[in-house]
ROLOTI-857522 format. One record per atom (N, C-alpha, C, O): residue in one letter; x, y, z. Coordinates in steps of 0.2 Angstrom, whole numbers, plus 5000, padded with zeros to 4 digits. Layout:
# ROLOTI-857522
AXYZ...
***
This chain:
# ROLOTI-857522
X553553695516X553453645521X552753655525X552653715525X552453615527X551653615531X551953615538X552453585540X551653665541X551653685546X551553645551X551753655557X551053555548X551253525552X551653455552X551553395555X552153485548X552753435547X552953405554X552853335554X553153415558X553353385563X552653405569X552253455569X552653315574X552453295578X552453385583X552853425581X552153395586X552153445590X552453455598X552353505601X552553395600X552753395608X552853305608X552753265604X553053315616X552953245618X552853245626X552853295629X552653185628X552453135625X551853155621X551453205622X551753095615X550953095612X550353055613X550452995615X549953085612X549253065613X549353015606X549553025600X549052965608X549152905600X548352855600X547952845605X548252845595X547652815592X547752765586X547952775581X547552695589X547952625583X547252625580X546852585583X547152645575X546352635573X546552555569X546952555564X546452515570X546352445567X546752405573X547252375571X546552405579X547052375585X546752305584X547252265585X546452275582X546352205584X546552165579X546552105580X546852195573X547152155567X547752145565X548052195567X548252095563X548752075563X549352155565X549752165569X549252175561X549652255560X549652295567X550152295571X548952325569X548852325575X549152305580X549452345584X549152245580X549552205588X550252215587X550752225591X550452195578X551152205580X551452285581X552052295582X551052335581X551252415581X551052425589X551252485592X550652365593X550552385599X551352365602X551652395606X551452315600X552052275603X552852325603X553252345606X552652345596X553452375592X553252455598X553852475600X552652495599X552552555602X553252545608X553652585609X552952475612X553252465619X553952455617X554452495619X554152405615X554752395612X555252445611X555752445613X554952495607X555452555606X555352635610X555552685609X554952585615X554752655621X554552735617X554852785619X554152735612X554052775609X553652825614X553452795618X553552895614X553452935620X552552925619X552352955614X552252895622X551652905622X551552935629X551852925634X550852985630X550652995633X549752945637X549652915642X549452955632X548852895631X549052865626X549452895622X548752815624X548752775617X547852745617X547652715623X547352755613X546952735612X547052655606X547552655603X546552615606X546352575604X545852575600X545352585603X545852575592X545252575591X545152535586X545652515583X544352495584X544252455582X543452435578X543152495579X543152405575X542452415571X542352375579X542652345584X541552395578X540952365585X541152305585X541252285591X541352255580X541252185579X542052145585X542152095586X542352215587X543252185588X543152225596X543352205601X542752295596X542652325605X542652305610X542252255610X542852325615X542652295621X543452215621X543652195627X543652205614X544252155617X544852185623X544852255623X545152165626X545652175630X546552145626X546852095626X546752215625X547352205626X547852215629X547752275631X548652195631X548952215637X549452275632X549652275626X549652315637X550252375635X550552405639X550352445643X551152395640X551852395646X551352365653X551352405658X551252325654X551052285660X550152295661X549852265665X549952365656X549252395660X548752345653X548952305648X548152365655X547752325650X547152365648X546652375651X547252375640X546752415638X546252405634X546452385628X545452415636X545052395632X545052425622X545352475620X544752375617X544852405611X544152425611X543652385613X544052495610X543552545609X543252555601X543452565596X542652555603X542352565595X542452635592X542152685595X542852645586X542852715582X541952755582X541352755580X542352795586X541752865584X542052905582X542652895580X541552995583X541853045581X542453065586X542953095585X542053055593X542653075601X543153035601X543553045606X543252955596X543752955596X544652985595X545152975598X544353025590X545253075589X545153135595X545753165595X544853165599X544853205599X545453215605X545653165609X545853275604X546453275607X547253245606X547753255609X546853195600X547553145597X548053175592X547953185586X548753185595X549053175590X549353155585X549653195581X549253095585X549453035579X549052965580X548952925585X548852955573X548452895570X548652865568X549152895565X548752805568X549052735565X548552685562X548252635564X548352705556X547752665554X548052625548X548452635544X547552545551X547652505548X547352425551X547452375553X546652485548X546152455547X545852435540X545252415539X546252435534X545952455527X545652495525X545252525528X545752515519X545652585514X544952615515X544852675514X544352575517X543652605517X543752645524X543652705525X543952605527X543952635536X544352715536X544152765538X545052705532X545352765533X544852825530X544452875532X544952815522X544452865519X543852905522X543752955521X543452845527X542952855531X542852885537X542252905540X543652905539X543952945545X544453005544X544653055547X544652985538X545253045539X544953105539X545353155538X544253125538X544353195538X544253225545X544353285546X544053195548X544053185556X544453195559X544453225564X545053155557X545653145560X546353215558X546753225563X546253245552X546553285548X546253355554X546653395556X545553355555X545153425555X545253445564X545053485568X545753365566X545653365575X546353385576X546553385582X546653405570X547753415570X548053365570X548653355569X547753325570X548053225569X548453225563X548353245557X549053175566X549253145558X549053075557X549153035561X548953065552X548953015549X549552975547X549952995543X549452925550X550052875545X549552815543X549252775548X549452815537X548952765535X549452705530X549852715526X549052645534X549352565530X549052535524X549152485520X548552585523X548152555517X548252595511X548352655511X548152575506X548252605497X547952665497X548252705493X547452675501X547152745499X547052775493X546752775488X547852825499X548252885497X548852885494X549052935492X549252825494X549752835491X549952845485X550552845485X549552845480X549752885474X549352955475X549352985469X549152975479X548953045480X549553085479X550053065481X549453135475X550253165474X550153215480X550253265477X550153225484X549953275487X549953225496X549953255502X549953155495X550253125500X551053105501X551353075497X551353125504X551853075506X551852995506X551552955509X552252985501X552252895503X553052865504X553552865500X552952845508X553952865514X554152795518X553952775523X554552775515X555152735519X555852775522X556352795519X555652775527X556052805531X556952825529X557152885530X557352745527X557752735527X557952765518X558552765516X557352775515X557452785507X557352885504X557552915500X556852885509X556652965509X556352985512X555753005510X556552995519X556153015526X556253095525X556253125530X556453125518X556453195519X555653225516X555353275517X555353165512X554653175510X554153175517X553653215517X554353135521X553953155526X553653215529X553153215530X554253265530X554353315533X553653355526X553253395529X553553345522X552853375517X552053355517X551753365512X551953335522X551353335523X551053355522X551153415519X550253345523X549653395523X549053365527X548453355527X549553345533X549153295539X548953215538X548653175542X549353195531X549253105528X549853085526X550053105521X550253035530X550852995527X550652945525X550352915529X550852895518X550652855517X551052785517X551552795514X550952735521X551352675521X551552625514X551052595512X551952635513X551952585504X551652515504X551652495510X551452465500X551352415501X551952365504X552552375502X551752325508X552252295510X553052285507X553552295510X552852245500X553352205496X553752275493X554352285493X553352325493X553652405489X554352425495X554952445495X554052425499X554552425507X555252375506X555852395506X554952325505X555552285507X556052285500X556652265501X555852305493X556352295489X556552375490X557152375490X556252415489X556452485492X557152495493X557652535489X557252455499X557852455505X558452435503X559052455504X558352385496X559052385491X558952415485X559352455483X558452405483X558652445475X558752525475X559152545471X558352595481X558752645484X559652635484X559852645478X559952625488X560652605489X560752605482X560952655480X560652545478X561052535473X560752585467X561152575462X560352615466X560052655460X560652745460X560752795456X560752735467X561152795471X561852795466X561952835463X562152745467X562652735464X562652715456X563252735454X562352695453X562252685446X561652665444X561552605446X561152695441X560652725438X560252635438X560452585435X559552645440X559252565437X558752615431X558552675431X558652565428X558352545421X557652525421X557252555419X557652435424X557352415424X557452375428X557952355430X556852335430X556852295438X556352225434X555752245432X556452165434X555952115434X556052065443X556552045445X555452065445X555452065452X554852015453X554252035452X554951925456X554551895458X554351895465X554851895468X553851895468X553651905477X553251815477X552751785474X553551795481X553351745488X553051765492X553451785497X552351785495X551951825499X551751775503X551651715501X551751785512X551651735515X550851755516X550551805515X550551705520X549951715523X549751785527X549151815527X550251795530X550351865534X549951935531X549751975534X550051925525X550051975519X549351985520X549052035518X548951935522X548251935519X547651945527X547051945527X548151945531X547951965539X547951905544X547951855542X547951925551X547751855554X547551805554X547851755556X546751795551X546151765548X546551715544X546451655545X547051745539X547351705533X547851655536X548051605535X548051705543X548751655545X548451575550X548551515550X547951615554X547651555558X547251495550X547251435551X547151515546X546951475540X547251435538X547051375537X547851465537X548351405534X548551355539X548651295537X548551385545X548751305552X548351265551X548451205549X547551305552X547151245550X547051185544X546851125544X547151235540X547151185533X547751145533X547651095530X548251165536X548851115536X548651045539X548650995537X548551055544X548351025551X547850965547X547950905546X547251005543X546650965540X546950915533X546450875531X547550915531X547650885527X548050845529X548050785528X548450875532X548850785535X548550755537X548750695537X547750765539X547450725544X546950695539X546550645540X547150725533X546750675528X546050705528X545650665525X545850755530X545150805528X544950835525X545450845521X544550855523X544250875516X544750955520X545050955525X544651005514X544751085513X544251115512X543751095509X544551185514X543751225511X544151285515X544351285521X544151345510X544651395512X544051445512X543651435508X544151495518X543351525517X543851605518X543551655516X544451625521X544951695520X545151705514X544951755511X545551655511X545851665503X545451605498X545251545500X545351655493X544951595487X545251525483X545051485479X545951515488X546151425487X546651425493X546951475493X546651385496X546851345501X547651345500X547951325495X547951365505X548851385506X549151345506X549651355503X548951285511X549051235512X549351165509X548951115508X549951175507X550451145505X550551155497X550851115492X550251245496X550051235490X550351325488X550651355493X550051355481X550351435481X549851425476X549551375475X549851495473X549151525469X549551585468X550051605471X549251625460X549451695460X548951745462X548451755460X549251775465X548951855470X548351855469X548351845463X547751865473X547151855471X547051915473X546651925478X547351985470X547052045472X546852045463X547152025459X546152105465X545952095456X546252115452X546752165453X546052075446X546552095440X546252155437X545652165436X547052205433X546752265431X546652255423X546752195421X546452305418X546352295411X547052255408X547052225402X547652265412X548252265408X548652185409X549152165408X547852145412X548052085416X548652065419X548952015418X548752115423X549152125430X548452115436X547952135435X548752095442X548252115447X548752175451X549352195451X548052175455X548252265459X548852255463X549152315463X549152195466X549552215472X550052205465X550552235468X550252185460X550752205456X550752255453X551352275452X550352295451X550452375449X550552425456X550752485455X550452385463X550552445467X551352425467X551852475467X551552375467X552352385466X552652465459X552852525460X552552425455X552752445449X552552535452X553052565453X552052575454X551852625454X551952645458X552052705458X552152615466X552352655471X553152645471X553452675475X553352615468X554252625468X554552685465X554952715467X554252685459X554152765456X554252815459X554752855458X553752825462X553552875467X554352895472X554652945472X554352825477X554752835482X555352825480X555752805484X555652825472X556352825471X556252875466X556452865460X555952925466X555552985463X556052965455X556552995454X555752925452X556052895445X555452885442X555152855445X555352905439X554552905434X554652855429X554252805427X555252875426X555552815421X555652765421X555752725416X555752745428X555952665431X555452625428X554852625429X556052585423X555352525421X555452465426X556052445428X554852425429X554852405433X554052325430X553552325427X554352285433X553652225429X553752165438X554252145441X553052145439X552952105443X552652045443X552052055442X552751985445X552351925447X552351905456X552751875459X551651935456X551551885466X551151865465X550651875462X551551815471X551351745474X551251735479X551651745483X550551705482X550451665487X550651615489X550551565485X551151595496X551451545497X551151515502X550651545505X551451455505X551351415509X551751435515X551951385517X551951505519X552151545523X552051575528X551851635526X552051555535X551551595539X551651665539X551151715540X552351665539X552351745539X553151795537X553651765540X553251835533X553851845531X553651845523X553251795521X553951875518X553851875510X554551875510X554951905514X554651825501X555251835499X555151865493X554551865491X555551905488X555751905482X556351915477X556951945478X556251875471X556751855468X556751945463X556351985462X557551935462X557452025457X558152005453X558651975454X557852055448X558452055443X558352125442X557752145442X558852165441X559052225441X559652235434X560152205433X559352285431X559552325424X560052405426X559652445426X560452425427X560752455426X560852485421X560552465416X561252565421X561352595416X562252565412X562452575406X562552545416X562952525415X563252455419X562952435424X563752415418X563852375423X563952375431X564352425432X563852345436X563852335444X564452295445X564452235443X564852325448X565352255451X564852205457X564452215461X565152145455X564752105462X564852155467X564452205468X565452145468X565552145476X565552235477X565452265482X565652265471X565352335475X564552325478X564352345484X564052305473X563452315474X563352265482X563052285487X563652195480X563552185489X563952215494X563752195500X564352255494X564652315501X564152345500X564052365505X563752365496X563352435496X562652405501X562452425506X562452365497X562052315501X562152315508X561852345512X562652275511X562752245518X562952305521X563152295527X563052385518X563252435523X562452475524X562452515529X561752465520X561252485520X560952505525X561252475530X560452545527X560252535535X559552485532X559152495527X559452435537X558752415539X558952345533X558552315531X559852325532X559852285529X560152235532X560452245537X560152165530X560752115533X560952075527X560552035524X561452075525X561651995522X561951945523X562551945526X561551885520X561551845522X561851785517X561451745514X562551775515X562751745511X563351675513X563951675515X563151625512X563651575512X563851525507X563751465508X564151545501X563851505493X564051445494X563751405490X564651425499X564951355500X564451295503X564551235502X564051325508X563651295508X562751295506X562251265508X562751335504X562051375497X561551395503X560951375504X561951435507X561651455511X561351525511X561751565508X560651555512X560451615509X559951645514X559951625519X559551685513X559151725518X558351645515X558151615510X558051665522X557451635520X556951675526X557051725528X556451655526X555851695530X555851675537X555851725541X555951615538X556351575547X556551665550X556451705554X557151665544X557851715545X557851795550X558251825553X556951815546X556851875547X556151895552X556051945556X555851845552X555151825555X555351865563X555651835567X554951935565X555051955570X555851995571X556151995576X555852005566X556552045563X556252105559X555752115555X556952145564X556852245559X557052225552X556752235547X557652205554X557952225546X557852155539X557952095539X557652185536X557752135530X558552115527X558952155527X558452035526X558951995523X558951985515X558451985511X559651985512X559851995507X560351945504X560951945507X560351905499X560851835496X560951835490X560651885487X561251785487X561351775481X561551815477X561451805471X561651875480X562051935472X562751905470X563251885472X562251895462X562551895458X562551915453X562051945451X563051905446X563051905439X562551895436X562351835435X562151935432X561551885428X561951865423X562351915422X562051825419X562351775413X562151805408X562551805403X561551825409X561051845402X561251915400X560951945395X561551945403X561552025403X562152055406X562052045412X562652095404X563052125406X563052185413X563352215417X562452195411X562152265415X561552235420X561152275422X561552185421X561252145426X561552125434X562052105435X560952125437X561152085444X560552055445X559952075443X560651975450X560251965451X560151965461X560551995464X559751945463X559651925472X559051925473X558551935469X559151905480X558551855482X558551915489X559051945491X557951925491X557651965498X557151915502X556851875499X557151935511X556651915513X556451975519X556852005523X555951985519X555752025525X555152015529X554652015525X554952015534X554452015539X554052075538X554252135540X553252045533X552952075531X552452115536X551952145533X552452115542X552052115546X552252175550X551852225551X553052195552X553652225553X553752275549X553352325547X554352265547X554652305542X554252325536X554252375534X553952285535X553152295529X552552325532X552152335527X552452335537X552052355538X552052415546X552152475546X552052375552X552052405557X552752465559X552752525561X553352425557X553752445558X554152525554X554452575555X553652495550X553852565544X553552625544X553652685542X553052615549X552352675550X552652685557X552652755557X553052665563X553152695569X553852735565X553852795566X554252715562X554852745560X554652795556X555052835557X554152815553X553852875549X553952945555X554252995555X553552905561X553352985568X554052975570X554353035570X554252945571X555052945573X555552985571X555953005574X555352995564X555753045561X555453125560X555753165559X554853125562X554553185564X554453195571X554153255571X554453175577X554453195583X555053265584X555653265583X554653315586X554953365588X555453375593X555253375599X556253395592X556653385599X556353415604X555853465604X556553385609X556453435616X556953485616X556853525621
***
């Protein structure tokens, strides 16, 4: 185990390196909210976002441009600024005793990173080597069921569609879609200048680039990082995402393969006893988890298990979770939470 497995004291010195970006602000919020032991908390951010003011527990702190004296004396980093900025910092941050909980791809197939959902295997955290890494959003929220159920009878294989709201793509994206909503009712032209086609009343497939296997990226970090954090190598796993018409919040549809067959109803108890789960089911009135449901919500929501028709050894359901949250901010505060050393 790394000696610097656990947090070393409290309160901590804290550093939000990406404070002015959608993630950011919700990890400023969620910090206060769950009264995490801070000591100071820095803001930090590229020149172009410094000098903004934001508030935290009543006081108001400016956002400060990244140097080198920014980490110094910090215990914990929260970045999630993207993959250039970290790489660009962490050796800085590693060499000052800091931990890293990083939001972006990096490192997370580093084998030699941690990459940890709390609720699925917060024992890899405790292995560090000063970098935990945050999964991709959608990898988080199906995580939170397919764990539970893979515990109990072995999965096989997973075909998994994602509904990705604007959120996914940062604030820029979300303020985008109002506008272009707005611009269309109003009968005005469009012209999407954050994502390369217009959200607005419309969907596209994932514009992260396509690899030799024509998959694009944000579909193979599924398939590769579920791997990892259900330490199953063999898990075959296939995806399609989607950009929606969504301000905030992703859904995905899944069919799951077993080694053998799933009773419903055990698999939904196992479900709705989950931590970080909720279900959401009313089939008399075709009632199910939607994005409204979770939006600014810890736990992700869970419907429609059922029977696949097609397959004996199948199940099918529907997920929603707040990708902003549980996808992102809330997953990285819950990482130190599980490392914070007792008093």
């Amino acid at each position: 185990m790394s000696t610097q497995a656990l947090l070393p004291h409290r309160p901590l010195t804290v550093a939000i390196l990406g404070a002015s970006g959608a993630v950011g602000c919700e990890l400023l919020d969620l910090l206060e909210q769950r009264d995490f032991p801070i000591k100071e908390l820095r803001l930090l951010a590229s020149k172009r976002s410094s000098g903004t003011i934001q508030t935290w527990k009543g006081s108001q702190l400016t956002v400060q441009e990244t140097s080198l004296e920014s980490f110094s004396g910090v215990d914990l980093v929260f970045a999630s600024a993207g993959g250039k900025v970290s790489c660009a910092w962490k050796e800085v941050i590693v060499s000052q005793g800091a931990l890293l909980i990083d939001n972006s791809s990096a490192f997370r197939m580093n084998s030699e990173v941690p990459l940890v959902v709390p609720e699925v295997n917060s024992h890899a955290a405790h292995f560090h080597k000063g970098i935990i890494a945050n999964p991709n959003c959608t990898t988080i929220l199906l995580s939170l069921v397919l764990a539970p159920l893979h515990a109990r009878i072995p999965i096989k294989r997973v075909v998994v569609s994602t509904y990705q709201s604007a959120s996914g793509a940062g604030a820029m994206a979300m303020e985008e879609l109002k506008s272009l909503s707005s611009a269309m009712l109003q009968g005005k032209p469009l012209s999407s200048k954050v994502l390369p086609y217009s959200l607005a009343f419309n969907l596209f497939l994932h514009n992260s680039d396509l690899q030799d296997n024509s998959y694009c990226e944000e579909e193979m970090k599924m398939v590769n990082e579920m791997k990892k954090i259900l330490e199953a190598p063999e898990l075959k796993l296939t995806a399609t995402c989607v950009r929606v018409p969504v301000l905030r919040a992703h859904s995905e549809a899944v069919n799951i393969e077993f080694e053998q067959p799933f009773e419903v109803n055990d698999a939904r108890n196992i479900i709705k006893n989950s931590q970080g789960v909720e279900l959401i089911e009313d089939f008399k009135m075709n009632r199910f988890p939607m994005p409204i449901d979770v939006t600014g919500k810890d736990n992700i929501a869970v419907g429609r298990v059922r029977q696949d028709i097609s397959h004996q050894n199948c199940l099918e359901l529907w997920l929603c979770g707040d990708q902003i949250r549980k996808g992102a901010a809330l997953n990285a505060i819950q990482i130190a939470e599980a490392l914070i050393s007792p008093q």
